[in-house]
N, CA and C atoms as a LAMMPS dump frame, in Angstrom:
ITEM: TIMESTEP
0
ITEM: NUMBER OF ATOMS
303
ITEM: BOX BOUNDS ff ff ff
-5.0000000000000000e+02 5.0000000000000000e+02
-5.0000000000000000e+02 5.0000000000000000e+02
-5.0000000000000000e+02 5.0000000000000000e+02
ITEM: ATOMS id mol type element x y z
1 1 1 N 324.366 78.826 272.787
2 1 2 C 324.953 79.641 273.831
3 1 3 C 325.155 78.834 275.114
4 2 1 N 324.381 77.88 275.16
5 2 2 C 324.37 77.446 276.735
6 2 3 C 325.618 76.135 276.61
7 3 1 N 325.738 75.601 275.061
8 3 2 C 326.962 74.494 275.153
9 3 3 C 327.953 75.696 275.217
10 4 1 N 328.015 76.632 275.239
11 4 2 C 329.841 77.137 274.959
12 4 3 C 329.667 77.176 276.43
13 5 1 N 328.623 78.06 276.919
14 5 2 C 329.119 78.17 278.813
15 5 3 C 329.278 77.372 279.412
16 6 1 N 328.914 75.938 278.983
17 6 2 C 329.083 74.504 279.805
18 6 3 C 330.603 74.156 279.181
19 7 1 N 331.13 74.736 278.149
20 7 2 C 332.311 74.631 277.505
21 7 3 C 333.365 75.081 278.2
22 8 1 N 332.786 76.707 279.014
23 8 2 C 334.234 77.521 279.536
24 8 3 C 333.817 77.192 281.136
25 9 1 N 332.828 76.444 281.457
26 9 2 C 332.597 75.688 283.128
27 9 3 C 333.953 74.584 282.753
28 10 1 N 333.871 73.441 282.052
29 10 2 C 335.011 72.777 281.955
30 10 3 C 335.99 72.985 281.337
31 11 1 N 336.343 73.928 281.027
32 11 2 C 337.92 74.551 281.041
33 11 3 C 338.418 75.131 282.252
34 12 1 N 337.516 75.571 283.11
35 12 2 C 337.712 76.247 284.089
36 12 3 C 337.869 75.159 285.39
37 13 1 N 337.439 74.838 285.542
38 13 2 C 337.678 73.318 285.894
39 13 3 C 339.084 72.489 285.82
40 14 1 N 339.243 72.387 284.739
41 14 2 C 340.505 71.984 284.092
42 14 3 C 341.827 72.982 284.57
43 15 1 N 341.781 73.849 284.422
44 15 2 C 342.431 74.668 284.5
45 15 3 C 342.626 75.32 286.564
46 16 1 N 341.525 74.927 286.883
47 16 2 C 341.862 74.8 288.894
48 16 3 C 342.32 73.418 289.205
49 17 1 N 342.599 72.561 288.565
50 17 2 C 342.744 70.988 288.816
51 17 3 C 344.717 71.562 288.183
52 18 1 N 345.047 71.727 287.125
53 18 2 C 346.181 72.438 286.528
54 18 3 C 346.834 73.189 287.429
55 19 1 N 346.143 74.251 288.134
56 19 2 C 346.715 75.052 288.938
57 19 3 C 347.185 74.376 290.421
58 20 1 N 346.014 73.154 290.49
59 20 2 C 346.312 73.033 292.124
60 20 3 C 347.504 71.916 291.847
61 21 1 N 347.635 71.011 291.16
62 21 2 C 348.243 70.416 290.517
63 21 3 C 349.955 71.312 290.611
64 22 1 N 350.237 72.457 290.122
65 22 2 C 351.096 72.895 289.994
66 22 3 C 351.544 73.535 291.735
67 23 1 N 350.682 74.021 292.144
68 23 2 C 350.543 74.506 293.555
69 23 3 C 351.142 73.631 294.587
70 24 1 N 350.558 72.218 294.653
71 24 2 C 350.559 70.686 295.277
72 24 3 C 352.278 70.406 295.114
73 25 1 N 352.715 70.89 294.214
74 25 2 C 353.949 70.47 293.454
75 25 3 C 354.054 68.799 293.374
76 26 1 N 353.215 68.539 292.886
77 26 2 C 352.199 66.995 291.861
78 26 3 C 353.334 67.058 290.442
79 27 1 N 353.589 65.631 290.13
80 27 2 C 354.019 64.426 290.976
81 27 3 C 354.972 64.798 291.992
82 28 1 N 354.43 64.208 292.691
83 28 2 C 356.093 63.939 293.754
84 28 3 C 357.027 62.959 293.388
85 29 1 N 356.52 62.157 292.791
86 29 2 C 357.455 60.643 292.079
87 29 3 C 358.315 61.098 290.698
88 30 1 N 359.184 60.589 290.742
89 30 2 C 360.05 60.279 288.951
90 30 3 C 359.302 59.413 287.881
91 31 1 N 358.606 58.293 288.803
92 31 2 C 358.261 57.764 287.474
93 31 3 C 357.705 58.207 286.391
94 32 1 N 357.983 57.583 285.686
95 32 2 C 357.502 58.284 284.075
96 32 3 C 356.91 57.108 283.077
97 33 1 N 355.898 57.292 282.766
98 33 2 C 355.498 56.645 281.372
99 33 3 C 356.112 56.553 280.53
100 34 1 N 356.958 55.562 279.685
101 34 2 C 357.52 55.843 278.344
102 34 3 C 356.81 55.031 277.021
103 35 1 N 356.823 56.182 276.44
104 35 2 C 355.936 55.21 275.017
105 35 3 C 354.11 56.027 275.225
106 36 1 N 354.459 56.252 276.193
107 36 2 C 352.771 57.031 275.882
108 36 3 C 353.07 58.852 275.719
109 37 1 N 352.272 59.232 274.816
110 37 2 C 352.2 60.28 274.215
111 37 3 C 351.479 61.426 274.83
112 38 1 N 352.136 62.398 274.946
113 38 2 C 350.995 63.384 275.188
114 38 3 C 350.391 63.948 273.827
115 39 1 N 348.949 64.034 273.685
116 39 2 C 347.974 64.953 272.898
117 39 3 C 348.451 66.412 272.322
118 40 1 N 349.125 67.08 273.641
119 40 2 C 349.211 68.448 273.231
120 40 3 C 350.695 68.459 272.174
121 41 1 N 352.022 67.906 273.18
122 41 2 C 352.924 68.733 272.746
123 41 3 C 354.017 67.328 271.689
124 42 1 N 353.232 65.947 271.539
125 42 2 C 353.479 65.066 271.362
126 42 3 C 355.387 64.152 271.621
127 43 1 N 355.311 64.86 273.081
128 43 2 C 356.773 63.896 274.003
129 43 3 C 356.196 62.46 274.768
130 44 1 N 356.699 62.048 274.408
131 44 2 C 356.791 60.442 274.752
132 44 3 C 357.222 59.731 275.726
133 45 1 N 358.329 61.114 276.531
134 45 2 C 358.979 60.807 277.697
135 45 3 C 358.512 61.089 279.109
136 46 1 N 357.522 62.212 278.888
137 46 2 C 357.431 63.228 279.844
138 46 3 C 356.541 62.689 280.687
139 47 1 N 355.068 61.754 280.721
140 47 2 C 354.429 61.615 281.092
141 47 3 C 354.427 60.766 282.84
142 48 1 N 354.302 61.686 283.565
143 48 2 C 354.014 61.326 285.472
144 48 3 C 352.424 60.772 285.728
145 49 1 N 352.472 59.661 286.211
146 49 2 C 350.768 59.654 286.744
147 49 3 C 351.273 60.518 288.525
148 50 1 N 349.943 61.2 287.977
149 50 2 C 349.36 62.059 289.445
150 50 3 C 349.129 60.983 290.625
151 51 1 N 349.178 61.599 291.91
152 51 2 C 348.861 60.698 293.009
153 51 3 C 347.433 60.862 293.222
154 52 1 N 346.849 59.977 293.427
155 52 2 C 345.564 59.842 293.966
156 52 3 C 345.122 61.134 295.014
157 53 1 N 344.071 61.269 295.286
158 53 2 C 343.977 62.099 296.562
159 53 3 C 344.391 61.004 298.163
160 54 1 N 344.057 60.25 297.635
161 54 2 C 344.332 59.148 299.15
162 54 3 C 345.408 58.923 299.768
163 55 1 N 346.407 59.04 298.045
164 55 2 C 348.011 58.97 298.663
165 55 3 C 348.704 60.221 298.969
166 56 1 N 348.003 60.947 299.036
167 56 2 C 348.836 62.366 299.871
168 56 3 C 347.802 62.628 301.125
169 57 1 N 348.434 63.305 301.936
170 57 2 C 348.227 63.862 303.056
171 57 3 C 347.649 65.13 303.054
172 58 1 N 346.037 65.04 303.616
173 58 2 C 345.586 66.378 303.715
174 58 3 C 345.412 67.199 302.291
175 59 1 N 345.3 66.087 301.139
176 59 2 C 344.834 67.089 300.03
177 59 3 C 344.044 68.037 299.616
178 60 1 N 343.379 68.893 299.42
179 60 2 C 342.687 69.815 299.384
180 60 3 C 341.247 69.052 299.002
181 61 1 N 340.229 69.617 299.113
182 61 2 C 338.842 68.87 298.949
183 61 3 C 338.885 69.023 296.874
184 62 1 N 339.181 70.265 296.763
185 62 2 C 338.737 70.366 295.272
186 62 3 C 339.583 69.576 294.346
187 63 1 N 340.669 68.744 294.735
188 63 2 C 341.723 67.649 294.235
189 63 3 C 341.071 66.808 293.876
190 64 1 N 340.159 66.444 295.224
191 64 2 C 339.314 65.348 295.421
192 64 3 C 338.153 65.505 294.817
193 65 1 N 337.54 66.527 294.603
194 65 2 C 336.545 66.542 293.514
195 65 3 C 336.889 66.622 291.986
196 66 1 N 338.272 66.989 291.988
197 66 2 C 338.56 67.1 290.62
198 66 3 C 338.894 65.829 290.26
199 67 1 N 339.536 65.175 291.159
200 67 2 C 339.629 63.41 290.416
201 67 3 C 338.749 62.438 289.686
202 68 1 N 337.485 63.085 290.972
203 68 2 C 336.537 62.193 290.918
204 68 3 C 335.756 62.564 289.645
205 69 1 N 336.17 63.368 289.052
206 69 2 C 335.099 64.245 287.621
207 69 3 C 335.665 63.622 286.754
208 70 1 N 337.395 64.051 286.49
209 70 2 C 338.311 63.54 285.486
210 70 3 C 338.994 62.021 285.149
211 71 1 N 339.453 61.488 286.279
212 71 2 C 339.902 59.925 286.174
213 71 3 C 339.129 59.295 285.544
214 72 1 N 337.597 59.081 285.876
215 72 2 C 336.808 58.149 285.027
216 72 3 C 337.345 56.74 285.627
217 73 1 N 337.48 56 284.54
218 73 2 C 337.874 54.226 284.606
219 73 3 C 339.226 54.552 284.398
220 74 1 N 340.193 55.791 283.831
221 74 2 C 341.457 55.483 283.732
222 74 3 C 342.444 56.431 285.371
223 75 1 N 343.507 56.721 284.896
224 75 2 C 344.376 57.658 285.709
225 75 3 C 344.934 59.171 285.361
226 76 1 N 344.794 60.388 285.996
227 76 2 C 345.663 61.244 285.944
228 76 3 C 346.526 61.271 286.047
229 77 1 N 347.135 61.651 284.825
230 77 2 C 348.598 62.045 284.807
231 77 3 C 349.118 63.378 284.152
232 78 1 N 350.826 63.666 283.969
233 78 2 C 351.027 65.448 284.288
234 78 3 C 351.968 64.822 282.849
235 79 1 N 351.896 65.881 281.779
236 79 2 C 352.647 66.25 280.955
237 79 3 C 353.9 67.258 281.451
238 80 1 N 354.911 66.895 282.1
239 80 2 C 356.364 67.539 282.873
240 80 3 C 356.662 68.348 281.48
241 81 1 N 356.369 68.494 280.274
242 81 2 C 357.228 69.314 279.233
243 81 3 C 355.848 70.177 278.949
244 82 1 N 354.526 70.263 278.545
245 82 2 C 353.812 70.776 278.276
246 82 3 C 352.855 71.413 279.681
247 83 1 N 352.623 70.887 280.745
248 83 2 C 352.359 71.186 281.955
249 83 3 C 350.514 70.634 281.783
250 84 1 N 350.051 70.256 280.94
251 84 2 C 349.059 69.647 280.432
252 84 3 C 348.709 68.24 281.7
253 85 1 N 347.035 68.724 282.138
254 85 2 C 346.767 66.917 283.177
255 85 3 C 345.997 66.355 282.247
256 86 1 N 346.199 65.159 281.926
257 86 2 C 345.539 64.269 280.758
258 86 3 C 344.907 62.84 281.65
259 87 1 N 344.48 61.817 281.057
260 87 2 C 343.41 60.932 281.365
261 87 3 C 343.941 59.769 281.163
262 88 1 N 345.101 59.119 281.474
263 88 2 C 345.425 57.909 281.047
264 88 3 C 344.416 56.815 280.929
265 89 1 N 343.98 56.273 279.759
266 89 2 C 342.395 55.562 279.635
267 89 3 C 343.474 53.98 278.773
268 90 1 N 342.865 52.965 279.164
269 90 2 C 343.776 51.479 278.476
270 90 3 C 342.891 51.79 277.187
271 91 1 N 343.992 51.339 276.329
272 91 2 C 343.936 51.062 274.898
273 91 3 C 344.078 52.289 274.658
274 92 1 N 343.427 53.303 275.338
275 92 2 C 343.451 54.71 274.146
276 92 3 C 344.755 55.359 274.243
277 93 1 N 345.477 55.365 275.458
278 93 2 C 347.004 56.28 275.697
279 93 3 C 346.658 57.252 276.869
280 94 1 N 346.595 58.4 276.72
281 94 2 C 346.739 59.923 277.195
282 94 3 C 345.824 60.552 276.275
283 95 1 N 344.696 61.364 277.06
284 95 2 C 343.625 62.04 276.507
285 95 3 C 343.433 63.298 277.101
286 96 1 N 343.195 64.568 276.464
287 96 2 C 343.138 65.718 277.267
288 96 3 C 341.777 65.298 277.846
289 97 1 N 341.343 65.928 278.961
290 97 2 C 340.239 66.09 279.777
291 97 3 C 339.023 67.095 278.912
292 98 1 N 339.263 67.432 277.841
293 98 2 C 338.439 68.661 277.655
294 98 3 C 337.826 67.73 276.498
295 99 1 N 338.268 66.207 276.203
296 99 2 C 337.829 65.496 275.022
297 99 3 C 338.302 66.421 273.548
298 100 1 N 339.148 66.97 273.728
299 100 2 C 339.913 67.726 272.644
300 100 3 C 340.662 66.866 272.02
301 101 1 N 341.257 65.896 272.283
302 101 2 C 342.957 65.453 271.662
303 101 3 C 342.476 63.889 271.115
């Protein structure tokens, strides 16, 4: 019982990082990853790395805590076709955050 509630703490999580993300109107840039995959909806084209909290102005604090949970050693980035924030990690590709994919 206590792994599923630590289960729907990080979905929930995931899912205010998603929202603010969408809110932020994140990326602001075109660039795009090509050749890396998203997990969920498997497009190849779609993939934006997220901006840091540093490179925007006045980001919200929970951006900034959400980076600091999710990035790890790699980068956030936005699935533009699935709406999915994934983990850009070297060697591995694009990873959902929930260690699902």
């Amino acid at each position: 019982m206590l792994l599923r509630a630590r289960e729907m703490e990080l979905w929930e999580r995931i899912e205010q990082l998603r929202s603010l993300v969408m809110e932020m109107g994140l990326p602001r840039h075109e660039m795009a990853y090509f050749g890396v995959v998203c997990p969920y909806c498997g497009k190849s084209d779609r993939i934006h790395r997220l901006e840091e909290p540093s490179e925007l102005d006045a980001a919200p604090w929970e951006y900034h805590q959400a980076w600091q949970e999710f990035a790890g050693e790699g980068e956030l980035v936005l699935c533009k076709f699935c709406r999915q924030v994934l983990r850009l990690e070297q060697g591995k590709g694009a990873v959902g955050l929930g260690g699902d994919s």
